[in-house]
C-alpha positions as CSV (number, residue, x, y, z in Angstrom):
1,X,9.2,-2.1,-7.4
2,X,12.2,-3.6,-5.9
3,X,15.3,-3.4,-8.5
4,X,17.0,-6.9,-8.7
5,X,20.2,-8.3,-9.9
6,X,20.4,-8.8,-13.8
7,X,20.6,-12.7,-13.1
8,X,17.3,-12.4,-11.0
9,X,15.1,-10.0,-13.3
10,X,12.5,-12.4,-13.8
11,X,12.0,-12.5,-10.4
12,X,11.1,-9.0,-9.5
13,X,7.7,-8.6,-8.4
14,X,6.6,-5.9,-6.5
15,X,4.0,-4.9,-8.8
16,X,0.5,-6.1,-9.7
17,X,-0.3,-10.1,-10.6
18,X,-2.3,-10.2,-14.1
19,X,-5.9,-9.1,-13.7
20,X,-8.1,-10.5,-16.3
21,X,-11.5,-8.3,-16.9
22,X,-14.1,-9.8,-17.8
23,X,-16.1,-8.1,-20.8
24,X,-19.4,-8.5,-19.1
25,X,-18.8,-5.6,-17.0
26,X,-21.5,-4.3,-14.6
27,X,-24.6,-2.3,-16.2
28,X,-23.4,1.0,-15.1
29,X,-20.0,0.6,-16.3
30,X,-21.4,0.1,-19.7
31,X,-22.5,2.5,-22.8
32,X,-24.5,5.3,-21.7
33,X,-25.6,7.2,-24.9
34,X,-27.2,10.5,-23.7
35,X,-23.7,12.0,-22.6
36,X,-24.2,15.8,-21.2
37,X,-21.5,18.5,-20.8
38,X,-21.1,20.1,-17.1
39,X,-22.8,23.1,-16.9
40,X,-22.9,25.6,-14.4
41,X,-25.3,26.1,-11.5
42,X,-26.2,27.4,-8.3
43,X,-28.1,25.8,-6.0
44,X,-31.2,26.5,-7.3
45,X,-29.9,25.3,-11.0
46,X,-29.9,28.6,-12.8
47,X,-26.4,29.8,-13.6
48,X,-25.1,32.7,-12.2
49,X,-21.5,34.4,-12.6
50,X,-18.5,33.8,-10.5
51,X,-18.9,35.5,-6.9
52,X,-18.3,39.4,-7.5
53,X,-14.3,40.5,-7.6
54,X,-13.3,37.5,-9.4
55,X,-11.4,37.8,-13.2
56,X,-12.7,35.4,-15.6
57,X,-12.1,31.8,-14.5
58,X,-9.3,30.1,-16.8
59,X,-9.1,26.3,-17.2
60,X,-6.6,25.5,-14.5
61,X,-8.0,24.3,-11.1
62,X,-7.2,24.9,-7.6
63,X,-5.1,21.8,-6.1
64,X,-2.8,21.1,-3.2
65,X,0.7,22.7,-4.6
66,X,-0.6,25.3,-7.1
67,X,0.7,29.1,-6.8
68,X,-2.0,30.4,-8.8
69,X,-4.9,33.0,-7.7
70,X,-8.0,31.1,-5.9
71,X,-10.2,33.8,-6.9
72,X,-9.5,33.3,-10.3
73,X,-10.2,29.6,-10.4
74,X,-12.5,26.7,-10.1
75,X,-12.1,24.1,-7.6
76,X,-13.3,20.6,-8.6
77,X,-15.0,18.2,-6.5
78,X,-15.9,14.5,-8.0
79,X,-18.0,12.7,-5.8
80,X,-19.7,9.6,-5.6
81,X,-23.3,8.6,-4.2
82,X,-24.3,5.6,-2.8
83,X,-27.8,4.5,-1.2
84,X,-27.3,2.2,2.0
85,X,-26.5,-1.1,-0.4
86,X,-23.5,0.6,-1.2
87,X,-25.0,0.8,-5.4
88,X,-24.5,4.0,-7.1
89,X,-27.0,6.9,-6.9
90,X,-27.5,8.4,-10.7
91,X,-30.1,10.6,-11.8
92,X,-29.2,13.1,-9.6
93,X,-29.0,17.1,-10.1
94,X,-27.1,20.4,-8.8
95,X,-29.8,21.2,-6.6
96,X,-29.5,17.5,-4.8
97,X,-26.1,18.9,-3.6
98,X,-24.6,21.1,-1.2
99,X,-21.1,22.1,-0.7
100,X,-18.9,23.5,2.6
101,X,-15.5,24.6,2.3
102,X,-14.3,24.7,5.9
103,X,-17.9,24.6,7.2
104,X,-18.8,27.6,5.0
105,X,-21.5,26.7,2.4
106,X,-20.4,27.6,-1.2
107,X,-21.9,27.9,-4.4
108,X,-21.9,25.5,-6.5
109,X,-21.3,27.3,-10.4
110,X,-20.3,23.7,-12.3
111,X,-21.9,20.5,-12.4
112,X,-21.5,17.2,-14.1
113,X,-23.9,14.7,-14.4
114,X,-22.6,10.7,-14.9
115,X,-23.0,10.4,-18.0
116,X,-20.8,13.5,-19.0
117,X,-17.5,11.9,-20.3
118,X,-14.1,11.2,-18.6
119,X,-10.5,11.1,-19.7
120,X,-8.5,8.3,-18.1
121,X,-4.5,7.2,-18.6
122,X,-4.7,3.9,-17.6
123,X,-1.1,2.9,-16.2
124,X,-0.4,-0.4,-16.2
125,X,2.8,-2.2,-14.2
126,X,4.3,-4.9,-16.0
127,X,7.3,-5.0,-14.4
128,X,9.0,-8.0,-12.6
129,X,7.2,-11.7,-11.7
130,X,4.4,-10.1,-14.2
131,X,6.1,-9.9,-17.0
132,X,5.5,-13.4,-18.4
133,X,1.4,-12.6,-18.1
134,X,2.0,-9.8,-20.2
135,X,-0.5,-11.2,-22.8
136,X,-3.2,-11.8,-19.7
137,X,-2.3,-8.0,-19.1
138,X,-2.9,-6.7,-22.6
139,X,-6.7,-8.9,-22.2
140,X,-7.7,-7.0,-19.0
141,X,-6.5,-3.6,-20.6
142,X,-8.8,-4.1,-23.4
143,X,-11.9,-5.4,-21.2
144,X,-11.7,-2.3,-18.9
145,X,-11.7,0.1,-21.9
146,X,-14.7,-1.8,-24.0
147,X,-16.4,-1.5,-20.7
148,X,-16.2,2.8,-21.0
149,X,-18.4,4.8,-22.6
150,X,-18.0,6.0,-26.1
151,X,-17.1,9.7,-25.3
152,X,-14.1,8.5,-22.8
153,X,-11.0,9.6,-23.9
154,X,-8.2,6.9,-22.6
155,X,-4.5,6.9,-22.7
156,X,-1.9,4.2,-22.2
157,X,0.9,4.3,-20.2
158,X,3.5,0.9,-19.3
159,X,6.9,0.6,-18.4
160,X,9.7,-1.2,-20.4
161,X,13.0,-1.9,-20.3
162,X,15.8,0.6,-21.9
163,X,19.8,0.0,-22.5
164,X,21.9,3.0,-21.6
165,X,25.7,1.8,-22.4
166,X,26.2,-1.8,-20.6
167,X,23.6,-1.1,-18.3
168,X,19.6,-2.3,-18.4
169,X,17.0,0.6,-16.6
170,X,13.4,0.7,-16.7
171,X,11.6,3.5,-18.4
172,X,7.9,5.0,-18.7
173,X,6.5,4.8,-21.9
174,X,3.3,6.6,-23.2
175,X,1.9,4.1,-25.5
176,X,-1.1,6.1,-26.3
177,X,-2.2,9.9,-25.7
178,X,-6.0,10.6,-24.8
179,X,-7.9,9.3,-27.2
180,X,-11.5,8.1,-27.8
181,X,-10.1,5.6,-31.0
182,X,-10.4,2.2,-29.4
183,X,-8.2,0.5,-32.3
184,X,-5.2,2.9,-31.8
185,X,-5.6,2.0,-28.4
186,X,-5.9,-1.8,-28.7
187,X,-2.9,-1.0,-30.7
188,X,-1.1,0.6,-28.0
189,X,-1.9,-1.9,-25.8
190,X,-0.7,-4.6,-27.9
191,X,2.7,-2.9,-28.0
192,X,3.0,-3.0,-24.2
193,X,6.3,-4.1,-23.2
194,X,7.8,-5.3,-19.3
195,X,10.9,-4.1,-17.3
196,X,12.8,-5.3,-14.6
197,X,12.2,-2.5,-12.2
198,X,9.3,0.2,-11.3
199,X,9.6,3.6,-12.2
200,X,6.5,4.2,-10.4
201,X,6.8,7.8,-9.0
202,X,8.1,8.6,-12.4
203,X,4.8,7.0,-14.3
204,X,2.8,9.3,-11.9
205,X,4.9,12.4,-12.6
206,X,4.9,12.2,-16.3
207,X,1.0,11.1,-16.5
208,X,0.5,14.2,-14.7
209,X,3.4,16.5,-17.0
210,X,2.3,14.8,-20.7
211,X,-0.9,13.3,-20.4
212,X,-3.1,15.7,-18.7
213,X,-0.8,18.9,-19.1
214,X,-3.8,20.7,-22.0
215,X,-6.7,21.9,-20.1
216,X,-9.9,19.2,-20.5
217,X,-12.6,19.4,-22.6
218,X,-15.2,21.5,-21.5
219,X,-17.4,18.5,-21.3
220,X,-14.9,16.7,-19.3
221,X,-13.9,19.2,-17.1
222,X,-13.0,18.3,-13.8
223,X,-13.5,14.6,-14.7
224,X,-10.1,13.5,-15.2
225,X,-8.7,10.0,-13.5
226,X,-5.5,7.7,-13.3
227,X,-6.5,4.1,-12.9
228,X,-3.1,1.8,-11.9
229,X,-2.5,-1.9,-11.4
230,X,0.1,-1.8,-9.8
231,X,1.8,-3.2,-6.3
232,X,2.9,1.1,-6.0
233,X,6.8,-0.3,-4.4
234,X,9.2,2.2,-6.4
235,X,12.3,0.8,-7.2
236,X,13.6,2.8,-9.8
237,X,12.4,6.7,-10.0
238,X,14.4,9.8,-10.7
239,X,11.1,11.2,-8.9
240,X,9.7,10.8,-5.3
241,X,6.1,10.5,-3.7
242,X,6.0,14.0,-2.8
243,X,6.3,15.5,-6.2
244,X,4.4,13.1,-7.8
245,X,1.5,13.5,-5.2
246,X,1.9,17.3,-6.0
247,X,1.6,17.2,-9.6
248,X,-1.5,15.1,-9.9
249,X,-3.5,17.3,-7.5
250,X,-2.3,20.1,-9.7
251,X,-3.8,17.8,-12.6
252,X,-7.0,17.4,-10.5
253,X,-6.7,13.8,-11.1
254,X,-9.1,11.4,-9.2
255,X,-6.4,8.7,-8.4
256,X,-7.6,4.5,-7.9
257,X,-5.6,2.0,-7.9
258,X,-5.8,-1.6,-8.1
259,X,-3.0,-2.7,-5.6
260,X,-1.9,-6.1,-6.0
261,X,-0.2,-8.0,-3.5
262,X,2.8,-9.2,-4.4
263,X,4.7,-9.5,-0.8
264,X,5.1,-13.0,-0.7
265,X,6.3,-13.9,-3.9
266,X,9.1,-10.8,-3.3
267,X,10.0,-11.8,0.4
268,X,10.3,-15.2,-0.4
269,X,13.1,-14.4,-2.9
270,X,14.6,-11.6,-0.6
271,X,15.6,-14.4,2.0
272,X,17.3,-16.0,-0.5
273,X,21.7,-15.9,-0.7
274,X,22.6,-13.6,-2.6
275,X,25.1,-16.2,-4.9
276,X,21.1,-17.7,-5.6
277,X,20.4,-17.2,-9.3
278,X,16.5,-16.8,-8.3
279,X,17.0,-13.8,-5.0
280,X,16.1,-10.6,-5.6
281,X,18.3,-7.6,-4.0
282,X,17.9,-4.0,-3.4
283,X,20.0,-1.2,-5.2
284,X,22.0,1.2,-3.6
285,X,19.6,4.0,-4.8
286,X,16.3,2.2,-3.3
287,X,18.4,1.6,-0.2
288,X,19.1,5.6,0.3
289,X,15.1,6.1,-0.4
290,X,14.5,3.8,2.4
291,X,17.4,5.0,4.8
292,X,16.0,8.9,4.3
293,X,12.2,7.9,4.8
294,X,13.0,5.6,7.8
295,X,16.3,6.5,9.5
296,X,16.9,9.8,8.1
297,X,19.5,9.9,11.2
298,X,21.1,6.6,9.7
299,X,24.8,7.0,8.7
300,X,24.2,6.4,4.7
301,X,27.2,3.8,4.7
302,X,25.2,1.7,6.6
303,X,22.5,1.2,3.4
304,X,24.4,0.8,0.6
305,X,25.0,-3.1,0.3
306,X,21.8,-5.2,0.6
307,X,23.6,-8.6,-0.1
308,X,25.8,-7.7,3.8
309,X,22.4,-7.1,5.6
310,X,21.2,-10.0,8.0
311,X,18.2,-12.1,7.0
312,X,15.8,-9.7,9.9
313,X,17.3,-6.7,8.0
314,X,16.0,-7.6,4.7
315,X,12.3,-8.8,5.7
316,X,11.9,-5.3,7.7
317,X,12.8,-3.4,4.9
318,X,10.4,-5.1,2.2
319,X,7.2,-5.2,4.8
320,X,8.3,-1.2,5.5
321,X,8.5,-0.6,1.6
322,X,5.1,-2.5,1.4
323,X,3.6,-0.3,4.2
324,X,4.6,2.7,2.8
325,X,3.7,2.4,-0.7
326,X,-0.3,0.8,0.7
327,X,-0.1,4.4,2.6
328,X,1.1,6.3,0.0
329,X,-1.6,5.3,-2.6
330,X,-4.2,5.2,0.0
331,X,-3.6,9.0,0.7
332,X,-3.7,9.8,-2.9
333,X,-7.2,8.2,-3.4
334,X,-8.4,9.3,-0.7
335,X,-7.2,13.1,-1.3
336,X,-8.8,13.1,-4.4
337,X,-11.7,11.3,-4.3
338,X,-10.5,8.1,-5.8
339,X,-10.7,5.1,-4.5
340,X,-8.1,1.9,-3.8
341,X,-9.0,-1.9,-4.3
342,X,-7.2,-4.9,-3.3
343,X,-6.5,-7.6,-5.1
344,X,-5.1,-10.6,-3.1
345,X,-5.5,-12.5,-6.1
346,X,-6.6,-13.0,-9.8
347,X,-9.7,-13.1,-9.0
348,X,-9.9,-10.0,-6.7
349,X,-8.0,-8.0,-9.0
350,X,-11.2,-8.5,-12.0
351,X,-13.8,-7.6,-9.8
352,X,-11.7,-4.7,-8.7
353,X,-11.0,-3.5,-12.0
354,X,-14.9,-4.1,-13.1
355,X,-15.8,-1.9,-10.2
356,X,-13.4,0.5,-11.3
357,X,-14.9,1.1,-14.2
358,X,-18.3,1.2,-12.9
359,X,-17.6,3.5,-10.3
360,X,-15.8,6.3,-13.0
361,X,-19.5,5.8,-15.1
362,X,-21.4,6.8,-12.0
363,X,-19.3,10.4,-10.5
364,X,-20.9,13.2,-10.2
365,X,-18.3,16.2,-10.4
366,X,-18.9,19.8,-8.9
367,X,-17.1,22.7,-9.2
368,X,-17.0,26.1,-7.1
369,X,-15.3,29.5,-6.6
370,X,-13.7,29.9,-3.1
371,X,-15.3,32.7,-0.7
372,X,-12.3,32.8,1.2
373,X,-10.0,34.4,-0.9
374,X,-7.1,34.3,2.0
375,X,-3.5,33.0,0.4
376,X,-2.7,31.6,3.4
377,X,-1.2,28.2,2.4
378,X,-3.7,26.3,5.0
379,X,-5.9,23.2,4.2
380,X,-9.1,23.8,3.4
381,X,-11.7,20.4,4.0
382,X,-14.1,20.1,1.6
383,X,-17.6,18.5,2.4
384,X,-20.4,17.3,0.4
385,X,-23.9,16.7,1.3
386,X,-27.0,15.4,-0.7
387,X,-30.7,16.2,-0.3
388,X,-33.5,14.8,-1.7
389,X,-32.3,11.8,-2.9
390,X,-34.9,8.9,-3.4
391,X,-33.5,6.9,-0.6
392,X,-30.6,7.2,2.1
393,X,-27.6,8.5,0.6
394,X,-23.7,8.0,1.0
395,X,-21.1,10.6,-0.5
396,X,-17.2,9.9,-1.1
397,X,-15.9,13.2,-2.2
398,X,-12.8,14.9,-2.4
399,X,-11.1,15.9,1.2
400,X,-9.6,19.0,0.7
401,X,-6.7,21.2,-0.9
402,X,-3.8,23.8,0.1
403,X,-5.1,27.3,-0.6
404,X,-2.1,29.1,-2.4
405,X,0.5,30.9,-0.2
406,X,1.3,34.6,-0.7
C-alpha cells in the first residue's frame, strides 16, 4: 500500500494483518463429491438453442469493457441464495430461477449447480507490517485451499521484493497457475515471499491478463473468482483502478476480498518526523495518484514531497487513501457478485476467510443470451429472482454490465 523510505520498510502496512484459517472449515465449504458440469437450460430445464440470429456462442463472456458482439455471447451471472438466517440455499435448479435484463425476462441457456467446480487465484498481500507473519500467512493459505473441493482449480499469486540497479521495487509474482495439485500448490505457497510496497492494481491486472486469459473449463464456466487479503491501498502500480476493474469484468471474475484494517498501525507511523527510523512516507508517484483523484485542479508541485507536508496534511491523505481503496473494492464485489469482509482483527480475518470459502462451495451460476442486441454502450442491470424454494429466499447476484458500443 503506502511506499515507505528504505530505512522504514518494515513498517509499511497498508495491507492485510495475518489471517490464520482454521482447518475445520464450515460443512458447506468442505468436499462435495458429486461435482456436475453447467448445462444449459430454459426455464422449463430442457435445453434449447441460443435465441434465433445469433452465431455460435464462443467462450468469451459479455463484461463491462468488452468490444465484442453481444449476440454472439453468453453473459454470466453467479448468484448466491440465502433463506432468512442468512445460510446458503443448495439443491436448487434452473427452473427455481428467473432472470431480467433491464426488467425484460430472459432465458436462461446455462446453469451451474454448487457443486460444479470453480477456479480461484488466491492473491495474497504480504507486503509491509505483514511481512514478519509470513509463515502465519503461508498456514491460512493452505487451510483455505484444504477447505475447497477436489475439482477446484487454484492459483497463487504474492508480491515480493525485486532490485533494479540501486533501487528496491515490489513486484507480482505468480507462484502457481490454476491447478487442482494441492502439493504444487503448498509448494507455491511455501515459496511466498514479502515486499515493501503494494503493487495492488498491478496483482489485479495480471490475475486477470495470465491467470484467467484461456477460456474456463466447460465445467467451470462462468465460475471463476479472485479471493484477496489484502488492506487494497496501492502504493506501487504501473496500473490504475480503472483498468484493473476493466479487465477482471472482462475475465468475468466474481471478486471478494478480505480487507484488513491496517489504518492505525500506518497513521501512527505517518505522524512520525521524517528523520524517525520507524515513519513511513509517501512517494512522489503515490502522491500524483492522490493529487489526480482528489485535486485534479491541484498544481502537481504542490504533491511531490511528503516529508514538507504538515502533520493535518498527512492524516487526510492516508484516511482518503483508506476511503478510496474500502470503495474501490466494495464496487468490484458488488459489480460482480462477490462479496467483501472485514477483518478488524485476527480473529475476524479467519471467520472471514472460512466464509469465503463456504460461500464459493454454495454459488449457483447462470448464463444467458441478450434479447437486446443494441450496441449502445449503456448499463444494462441485471436481476435475479427465485421460486419455489423450500423456504424464503435471498439472492446476491451480479448488478449489471456495459453492452458493447458500436
Amino acid at each position: 500500500m503506502l511506499s515507505i523510505s528504505r530505512l522504514a520498510a518494515v513498517a509499511l502496512g497498508l495491507t492485510c494483518q495475518l489471517v490464520l484459517v482454521s482447518a475445520n472449515l464450515p460443512v458447506a465449504a468442505q468436499q462435495q463429491p458429486n461435482q456436475q458440469r453447467p448445462r444449459r437450460v430454459n426455464p422449463q430445464a430442457s435445453p434449447t438453442p441460443p435465441p434465433a440470429g445469433a452465431n455460435k456462442p464462443t467462450l468469451d463472456e459479455v463484461d463491462e469493457g468488452d468490444v465484442v458482439r453481444v449476440e454472439t455471447q453468453l453473459v454470466s451471472v453467479p448468484a448466491v441464495v440465502t433463506n432468512s438466517a442468512g445460510r446458503p440455499l443448495t439443491g436448487l435448479r434452473a427452473e427455481n430461477f428467473l432472470l431480467f435484463e433491464n426488467g425484460q425476462q430472459q432465458q436462461i441457456t446455462n446453469f451451474a449447480t454448487t457443486e460444479a467446480p470453480f477456479e480461484i487465484a488466491l492473491l495474497l498481500d504480504t507486503s509491509g507490517s505483514t511481512r514478519e507473519d509470513v509463515g502465519l500467512i503461508r498456514q491460512a493459505a493452505n487451510a483455505f485451499i484444504d477447505a475447497l473441493r477436489p475439482g477446484d482449480q487454484v492459483a497463487i499469486v504474492g508480491f515480493n521484493t525485486a532490485r533494479q540497479g540501486q533501487a528496491v521495487a515490489a513486484k507480482v509474482e505468480v507462484l502457481s497457475k490454476l491447478t487442482g495439485d494441492r502439493k504444487l500448490l503448498r509448494t507455491a505457497i511455501e515459496n511466498l515471499g514479502s515486499s515493501n510496497g503494494t503493487p495492488f492494481y498491478d496483482a489485479l491486472a495480471r490475475i486477470a491478463d495470465e491467470i484467467f486469459h484461456e477460456p474456463p473449463r466447460e465445467e467451470a464456466r462462468g465460475r471463476r473468482a479472485i479471493v484477496a487479503l489484502t488492506d487494497g491501498v496501492d502504493s506501487t502500480s504501473e496500473s490504475d483502478f480503472q483498468t484493473a476493474r476493466a479487465k477482471l469484468s472482462r475475465a468475468a471474475l466474481a471478486s471478494y476480498f478480505i480487507q484488513v484494517n491496517t489504518e492505525d498501525f500506518v497513521e501512527d507511523r505517518l505522524m512520525k518526523d521524517c528523520q524517525d527510523d520507524g515513519r513511513l512516507t509517501l512517494s512522489a508517484k503515490q502522491l500524483e495518484r492522490y493529487r489526480q483523484v482528489f485535486f485534479p485542479r491541484a498544481r502537481p508541485e504542490d504533491f511531490v514531497d511528503f516529508c514538507q507536508m504538515g502533520q493535518f496534511e498527512k492524516m487526510q491523505i492516508s484516511r482518503d487513501l483508506y476511503n478510496l481503496a474500502r470503495r474501490e473494492m466494495n464496487e468490484l464485489a458488488k459489480a460482480s457478485g462477490g462479496r467483501n469482509f472485514l477483518a478488524a482483527s485476527l480473529q475476524d480475518a479467519r471467520a472471514a476467510f472460512a466464509r469465503v470459502a463456504t460461500e464459493i462451495g454454495t454459488q449457483y451460476s447462470l448464463g444467458y443470451y441478450p434479447s437486446d442486441k443494441a450496441r449502445d454502450g449503456k448499463f444494462r442491470a441485471i436481476r435475479v429472482e427465485v421460486r419455489g424454494a423450500p423456504e424464503k429466499a435471498q439472492v446476491r447476484a451480479r448488478e449489471g454490465y456495459f453492452a458493447p458500443k458500436s
